[in-house]
GUNU-183324 format. One record per residue: residue in one letter; y, x, z of N, C-alpha, C, CB in turn. Coordinates in steps of 0.02 Angstrom, whole numbers, padded with zeros to 5 digits. Last residue first. Glycine has a CB too. Example, Ala and Ser with C-alpha at 12.3 -4.5 7.8 and 13.67 -1.06 7.14 Angstrom:
2
residu->S | n.north->-00112 | n.east->00642 | n.up->00354 | ca.north->-00053 | ca.east->00684 | ca.up->00357 | c.north->00002 | c.east->00645 | c.up->00394 | cb.north->-00030 | cb.east->00704 | cb.up->00286
residu->A | n.north->-00284 | n.east->00660 | n.up->00390 | ca.north->-00225 | ca.east->00615 | ca.up->00390 | c.north->-00165 | c.east->00660 | c.up->00390 | cb.north->-00224 | cb.east->00565 | cb.up->00452
end
This chain:
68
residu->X | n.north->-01134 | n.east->00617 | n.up->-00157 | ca.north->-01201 | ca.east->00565 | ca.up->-00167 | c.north->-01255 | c.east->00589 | c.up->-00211 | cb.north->-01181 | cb.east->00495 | cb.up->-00201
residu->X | n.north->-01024 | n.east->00658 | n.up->-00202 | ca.north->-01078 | ca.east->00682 | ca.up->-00174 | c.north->-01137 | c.east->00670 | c.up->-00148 | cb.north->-01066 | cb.east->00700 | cb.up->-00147
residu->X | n.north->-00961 | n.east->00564 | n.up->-00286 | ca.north->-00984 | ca.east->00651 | ca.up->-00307 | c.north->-01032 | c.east->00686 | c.up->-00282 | cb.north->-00937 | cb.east->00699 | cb.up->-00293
residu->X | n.north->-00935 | n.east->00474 | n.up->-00207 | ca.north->-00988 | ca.east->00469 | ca.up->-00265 | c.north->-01014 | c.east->00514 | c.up->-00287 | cb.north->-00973 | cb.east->00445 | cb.up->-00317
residu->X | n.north->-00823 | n.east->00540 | n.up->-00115 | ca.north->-00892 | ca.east->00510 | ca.up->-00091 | c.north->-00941 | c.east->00505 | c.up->-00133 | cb.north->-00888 | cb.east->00448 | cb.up->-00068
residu->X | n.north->-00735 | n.east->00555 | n.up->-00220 | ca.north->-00762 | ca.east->00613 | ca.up->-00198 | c.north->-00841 | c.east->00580 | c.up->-00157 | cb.north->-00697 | cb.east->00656 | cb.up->-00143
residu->X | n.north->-00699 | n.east->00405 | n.up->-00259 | ca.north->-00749 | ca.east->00447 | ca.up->-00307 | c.north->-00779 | c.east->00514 | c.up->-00277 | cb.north->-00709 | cb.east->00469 | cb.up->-00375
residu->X | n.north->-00664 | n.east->00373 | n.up->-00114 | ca.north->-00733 | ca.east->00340 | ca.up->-00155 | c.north->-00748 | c.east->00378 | c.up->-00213 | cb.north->-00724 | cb.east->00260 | cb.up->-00184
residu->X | n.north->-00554 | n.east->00464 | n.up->-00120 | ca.north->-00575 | ca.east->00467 | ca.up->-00069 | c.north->-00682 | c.east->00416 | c.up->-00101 | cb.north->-00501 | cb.east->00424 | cb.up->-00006
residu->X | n.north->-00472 | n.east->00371 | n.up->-00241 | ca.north->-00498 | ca.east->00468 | ca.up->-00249 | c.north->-00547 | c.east->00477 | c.up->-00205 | cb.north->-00435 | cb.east->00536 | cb.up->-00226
residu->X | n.north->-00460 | n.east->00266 | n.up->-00203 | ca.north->-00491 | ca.east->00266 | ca.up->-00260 | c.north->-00521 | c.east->00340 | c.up->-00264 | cb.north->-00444 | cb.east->00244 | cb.up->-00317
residu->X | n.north->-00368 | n.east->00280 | n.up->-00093 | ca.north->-00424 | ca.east->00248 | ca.up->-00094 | c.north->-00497 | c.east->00242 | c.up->-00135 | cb.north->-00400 | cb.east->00205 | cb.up->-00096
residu->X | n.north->-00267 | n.east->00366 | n.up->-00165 | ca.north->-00286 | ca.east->00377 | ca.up->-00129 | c.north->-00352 | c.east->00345 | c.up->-00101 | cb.north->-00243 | cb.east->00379 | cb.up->-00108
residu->X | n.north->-00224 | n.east->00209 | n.up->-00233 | ca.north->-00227 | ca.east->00289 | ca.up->-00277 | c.north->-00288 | c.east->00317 | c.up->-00219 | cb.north->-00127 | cb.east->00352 | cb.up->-00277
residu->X | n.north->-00195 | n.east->00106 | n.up->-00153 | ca.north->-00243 | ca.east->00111 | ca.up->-00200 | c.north->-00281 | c.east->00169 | c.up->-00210 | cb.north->-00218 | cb.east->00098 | cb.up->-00252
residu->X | n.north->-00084 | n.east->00194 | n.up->-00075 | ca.north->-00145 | ca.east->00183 | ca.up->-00043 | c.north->-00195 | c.east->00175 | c.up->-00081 | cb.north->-00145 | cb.east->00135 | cb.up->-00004
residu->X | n.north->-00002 | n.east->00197 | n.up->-00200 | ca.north->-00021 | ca.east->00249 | ca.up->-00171 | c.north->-00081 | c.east->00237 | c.up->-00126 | cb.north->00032 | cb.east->00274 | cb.up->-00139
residu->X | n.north->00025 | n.east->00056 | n.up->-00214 | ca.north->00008 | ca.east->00087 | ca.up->-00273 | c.north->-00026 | c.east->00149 | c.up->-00231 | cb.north->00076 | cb.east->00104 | cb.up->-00328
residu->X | n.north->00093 | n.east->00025 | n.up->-00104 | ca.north->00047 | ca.east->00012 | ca.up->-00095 | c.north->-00024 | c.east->00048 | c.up->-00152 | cb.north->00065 | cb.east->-00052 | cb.up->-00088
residu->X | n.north->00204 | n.east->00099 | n.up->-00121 | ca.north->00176 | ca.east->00120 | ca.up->-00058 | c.north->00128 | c.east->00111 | c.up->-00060 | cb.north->00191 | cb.east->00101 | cb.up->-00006
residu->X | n.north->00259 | n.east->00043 | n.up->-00240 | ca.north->00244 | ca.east->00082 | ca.up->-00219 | c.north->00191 | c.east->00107 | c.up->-00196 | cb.north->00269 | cb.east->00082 | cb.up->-00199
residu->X | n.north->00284 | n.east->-00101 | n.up->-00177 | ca.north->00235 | ca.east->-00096 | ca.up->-00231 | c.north->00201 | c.east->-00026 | c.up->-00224 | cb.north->00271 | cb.east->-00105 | cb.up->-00304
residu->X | n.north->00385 | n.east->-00075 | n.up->-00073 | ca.north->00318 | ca.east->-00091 | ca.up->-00039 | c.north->00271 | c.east->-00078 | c.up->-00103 | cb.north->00312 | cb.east->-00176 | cb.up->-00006
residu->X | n.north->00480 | n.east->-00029 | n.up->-00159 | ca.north->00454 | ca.east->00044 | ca.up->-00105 | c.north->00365 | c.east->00006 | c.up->-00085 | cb.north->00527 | cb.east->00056 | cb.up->00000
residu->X | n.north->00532 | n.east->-00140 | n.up->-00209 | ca.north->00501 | ca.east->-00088 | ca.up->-00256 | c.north->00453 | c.east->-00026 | c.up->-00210 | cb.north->00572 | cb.east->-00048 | cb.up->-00302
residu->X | n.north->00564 | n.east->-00202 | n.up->-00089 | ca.north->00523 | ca.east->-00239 | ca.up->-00162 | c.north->00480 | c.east->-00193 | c.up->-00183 | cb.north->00570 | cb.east->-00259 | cb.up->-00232
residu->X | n.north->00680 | n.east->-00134 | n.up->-00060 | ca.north->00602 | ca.east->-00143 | ca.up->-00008 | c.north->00554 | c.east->-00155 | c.up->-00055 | cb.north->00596 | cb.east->-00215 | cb.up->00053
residu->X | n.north->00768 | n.east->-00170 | n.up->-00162 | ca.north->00744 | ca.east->-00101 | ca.up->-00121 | c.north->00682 | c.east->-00095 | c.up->-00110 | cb.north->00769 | cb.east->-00092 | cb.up->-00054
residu->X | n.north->00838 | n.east->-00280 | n.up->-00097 | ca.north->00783 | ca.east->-00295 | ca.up->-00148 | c.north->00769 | c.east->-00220 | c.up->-00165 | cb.north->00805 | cb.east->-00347 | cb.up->-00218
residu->X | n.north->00874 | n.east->-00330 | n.up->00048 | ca.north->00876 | ca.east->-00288 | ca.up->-00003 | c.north->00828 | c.east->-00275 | c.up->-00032 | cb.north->00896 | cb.east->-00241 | cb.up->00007
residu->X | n.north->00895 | n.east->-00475 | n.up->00054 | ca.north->00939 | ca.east->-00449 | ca.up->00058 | c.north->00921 | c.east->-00359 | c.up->00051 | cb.north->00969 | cb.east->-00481 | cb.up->00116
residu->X | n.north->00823 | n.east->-00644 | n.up->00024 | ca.north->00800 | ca.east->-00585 | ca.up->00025 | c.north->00870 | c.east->-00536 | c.up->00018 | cb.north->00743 | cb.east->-00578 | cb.up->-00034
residu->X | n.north->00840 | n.east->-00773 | n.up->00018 | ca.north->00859 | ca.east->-00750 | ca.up->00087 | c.north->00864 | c.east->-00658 | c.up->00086 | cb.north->00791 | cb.east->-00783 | cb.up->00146
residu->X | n.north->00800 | n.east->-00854 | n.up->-00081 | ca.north->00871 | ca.east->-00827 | ca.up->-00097 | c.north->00877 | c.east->-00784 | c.up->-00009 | cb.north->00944 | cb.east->-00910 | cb.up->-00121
residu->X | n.north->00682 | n.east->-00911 | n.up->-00100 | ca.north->00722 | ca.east->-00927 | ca.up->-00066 | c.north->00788 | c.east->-00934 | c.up->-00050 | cb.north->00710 | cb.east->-00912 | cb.up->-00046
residu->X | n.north->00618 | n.east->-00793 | n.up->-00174 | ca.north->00628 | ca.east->-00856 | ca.up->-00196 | c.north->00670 | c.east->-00888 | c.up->-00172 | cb.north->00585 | cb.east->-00889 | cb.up->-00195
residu->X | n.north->00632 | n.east->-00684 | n.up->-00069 | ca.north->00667 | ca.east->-00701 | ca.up->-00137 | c.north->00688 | c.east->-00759 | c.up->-00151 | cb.north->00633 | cb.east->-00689 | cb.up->-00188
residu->X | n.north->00558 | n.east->-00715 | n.up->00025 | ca.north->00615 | ca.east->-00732 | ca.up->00052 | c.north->00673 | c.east->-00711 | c.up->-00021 | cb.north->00623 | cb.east->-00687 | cb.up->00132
residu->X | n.north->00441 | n.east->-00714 | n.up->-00065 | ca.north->00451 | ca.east->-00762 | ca.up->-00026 | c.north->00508 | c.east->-00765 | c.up->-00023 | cb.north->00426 | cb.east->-00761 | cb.up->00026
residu->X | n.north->00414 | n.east->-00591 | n.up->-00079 | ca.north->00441 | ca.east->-00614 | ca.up->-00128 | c.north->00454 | c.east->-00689 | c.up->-00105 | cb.north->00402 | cb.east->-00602 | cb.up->-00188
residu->X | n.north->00405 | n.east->-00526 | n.up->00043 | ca.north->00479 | ca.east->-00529 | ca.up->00018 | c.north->00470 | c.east->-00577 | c.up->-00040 | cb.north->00514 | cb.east->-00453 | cb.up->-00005
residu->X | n.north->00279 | n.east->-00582 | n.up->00093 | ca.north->00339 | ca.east->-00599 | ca.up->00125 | c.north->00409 | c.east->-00586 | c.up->00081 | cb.north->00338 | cb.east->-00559 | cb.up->00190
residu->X | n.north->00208 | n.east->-00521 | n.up->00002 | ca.north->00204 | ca.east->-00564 | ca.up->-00006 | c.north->00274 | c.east->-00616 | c.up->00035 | cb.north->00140 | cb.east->-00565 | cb.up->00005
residu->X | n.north->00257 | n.east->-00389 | n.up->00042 | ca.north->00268 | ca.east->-00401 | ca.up->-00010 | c.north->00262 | c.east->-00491 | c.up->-00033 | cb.north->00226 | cb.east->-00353 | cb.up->-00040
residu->X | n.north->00175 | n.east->-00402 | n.up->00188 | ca.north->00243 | ca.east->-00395 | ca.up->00154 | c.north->00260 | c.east->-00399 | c.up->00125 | cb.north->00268 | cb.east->-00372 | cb.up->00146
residu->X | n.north->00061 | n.east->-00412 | n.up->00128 | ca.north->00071 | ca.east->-00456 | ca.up->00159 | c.north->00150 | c.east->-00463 | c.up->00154 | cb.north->00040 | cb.east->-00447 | cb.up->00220
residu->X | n.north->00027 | n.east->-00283 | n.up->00087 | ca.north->00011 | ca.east->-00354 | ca.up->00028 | c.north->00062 | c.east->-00386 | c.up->00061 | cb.north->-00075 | cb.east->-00404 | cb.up->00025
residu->X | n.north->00035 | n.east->-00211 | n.up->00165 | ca.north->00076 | ca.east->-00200 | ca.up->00127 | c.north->00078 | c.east->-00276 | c.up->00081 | cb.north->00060 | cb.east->-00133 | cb.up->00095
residu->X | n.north->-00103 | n.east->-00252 | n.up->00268 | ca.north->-00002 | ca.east->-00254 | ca.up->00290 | c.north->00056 | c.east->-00246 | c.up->00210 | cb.north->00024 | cb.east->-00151 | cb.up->00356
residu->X | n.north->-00169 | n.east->-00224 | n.up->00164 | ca.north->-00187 | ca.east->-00289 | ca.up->00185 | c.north->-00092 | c.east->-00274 | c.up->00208 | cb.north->-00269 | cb.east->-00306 | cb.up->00254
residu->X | n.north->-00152 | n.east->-00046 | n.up->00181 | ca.north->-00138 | ca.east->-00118 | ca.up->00108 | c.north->-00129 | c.east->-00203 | c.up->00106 | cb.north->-00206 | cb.east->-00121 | cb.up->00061
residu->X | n.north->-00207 | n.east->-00026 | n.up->00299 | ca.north->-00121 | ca.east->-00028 | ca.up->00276 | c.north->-00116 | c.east->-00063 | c.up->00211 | cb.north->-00085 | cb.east->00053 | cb.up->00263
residu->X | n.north->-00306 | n.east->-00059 | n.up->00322 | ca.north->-00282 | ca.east->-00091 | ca.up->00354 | c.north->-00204 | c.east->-00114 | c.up->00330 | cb.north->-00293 | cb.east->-00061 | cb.up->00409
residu->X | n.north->-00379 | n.east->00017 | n.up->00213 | ca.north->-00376 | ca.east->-00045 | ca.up->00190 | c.north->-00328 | c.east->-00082 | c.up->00218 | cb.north->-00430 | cb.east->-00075 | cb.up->00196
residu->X | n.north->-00340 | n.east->00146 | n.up->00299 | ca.north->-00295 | ca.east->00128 | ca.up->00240 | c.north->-00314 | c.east->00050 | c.up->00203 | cb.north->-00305 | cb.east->00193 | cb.up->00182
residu->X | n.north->-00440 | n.east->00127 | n.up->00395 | ca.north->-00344 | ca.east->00122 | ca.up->00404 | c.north->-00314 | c.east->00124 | c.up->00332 | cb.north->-00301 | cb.east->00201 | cb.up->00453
residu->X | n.north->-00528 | n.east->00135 | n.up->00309 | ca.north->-00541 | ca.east->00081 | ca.up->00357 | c.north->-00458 | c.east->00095 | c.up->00366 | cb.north->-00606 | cb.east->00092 | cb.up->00429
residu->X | n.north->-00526 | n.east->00284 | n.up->00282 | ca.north->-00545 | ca.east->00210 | ca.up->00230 | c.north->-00534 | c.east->00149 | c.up->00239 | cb.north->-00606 | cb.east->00195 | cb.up->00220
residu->X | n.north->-00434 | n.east->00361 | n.up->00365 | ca.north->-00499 | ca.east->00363 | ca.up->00355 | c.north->-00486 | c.east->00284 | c.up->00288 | cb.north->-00553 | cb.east->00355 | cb.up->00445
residu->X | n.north->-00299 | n.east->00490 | n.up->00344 | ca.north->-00320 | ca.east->00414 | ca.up->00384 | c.north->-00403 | c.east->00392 | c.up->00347 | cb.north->-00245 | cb.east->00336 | cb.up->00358
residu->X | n.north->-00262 | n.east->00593 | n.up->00268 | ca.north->-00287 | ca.east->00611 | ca.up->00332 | c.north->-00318 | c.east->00546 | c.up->00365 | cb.north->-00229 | cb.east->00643 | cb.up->00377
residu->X | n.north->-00198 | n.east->00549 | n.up->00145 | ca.north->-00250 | ca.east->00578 | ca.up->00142 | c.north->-00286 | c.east->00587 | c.up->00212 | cb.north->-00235 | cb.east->00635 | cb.up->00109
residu->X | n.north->-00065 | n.east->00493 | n.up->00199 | ca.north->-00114 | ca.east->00443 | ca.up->00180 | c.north->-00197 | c.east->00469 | c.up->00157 | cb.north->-00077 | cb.east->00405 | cb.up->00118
residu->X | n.north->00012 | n.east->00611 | n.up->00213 | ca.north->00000 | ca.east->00556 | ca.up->00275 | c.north->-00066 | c.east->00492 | c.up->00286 | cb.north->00068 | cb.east->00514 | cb.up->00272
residu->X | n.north->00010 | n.east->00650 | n.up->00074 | ca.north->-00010 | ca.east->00681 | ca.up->00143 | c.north->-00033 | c.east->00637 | c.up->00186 | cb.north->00042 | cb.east->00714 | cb.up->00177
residu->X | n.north->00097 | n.east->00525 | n.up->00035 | ca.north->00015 | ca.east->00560 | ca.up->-00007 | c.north->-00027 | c.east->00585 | c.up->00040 | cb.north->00023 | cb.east->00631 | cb.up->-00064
residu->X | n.north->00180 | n.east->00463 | n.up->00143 | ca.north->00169 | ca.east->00500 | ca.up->00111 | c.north->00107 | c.east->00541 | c.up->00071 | cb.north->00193 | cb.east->00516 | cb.up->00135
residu->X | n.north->00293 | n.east->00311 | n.up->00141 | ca.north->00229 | ca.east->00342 | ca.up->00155 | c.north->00219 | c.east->00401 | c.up->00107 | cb.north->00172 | cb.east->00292 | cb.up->00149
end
């Protein structure tokens, strides 16, 4: 995902996409434990990805506060 990509979606699609990212993540570390997990790659991209929605989430509510 891209900074870009994630600036244009409203508040509401990006909670959507964090809830999915959690979830995944929650899935890999799962299929870690397990030993099923086959590229541990993903691991780091979903933290990521999700780090960024935060980010982005967080900027989008302070510009809102600003203008309040």
């Amino acid at each position: 995902m891209k900074p870009a990509e994630l600036r244009d979606k409203t508040p509401d699609q990006l909670r959507e996409d964090l809830a999915q990212l959690k979830k995944e993540s929650f899935n890999l570390r799962f299929q870690q434990a397990t030993g099923q997990l086959e590229s541990t790659a993903r691991m780091k991209a979903v933290r990521r990805d999700a780090a960024r929605v935060k980010t982005v989430l967080n900027q989008k509510a302070a510009a809102a506060a600003g203008e309040a």
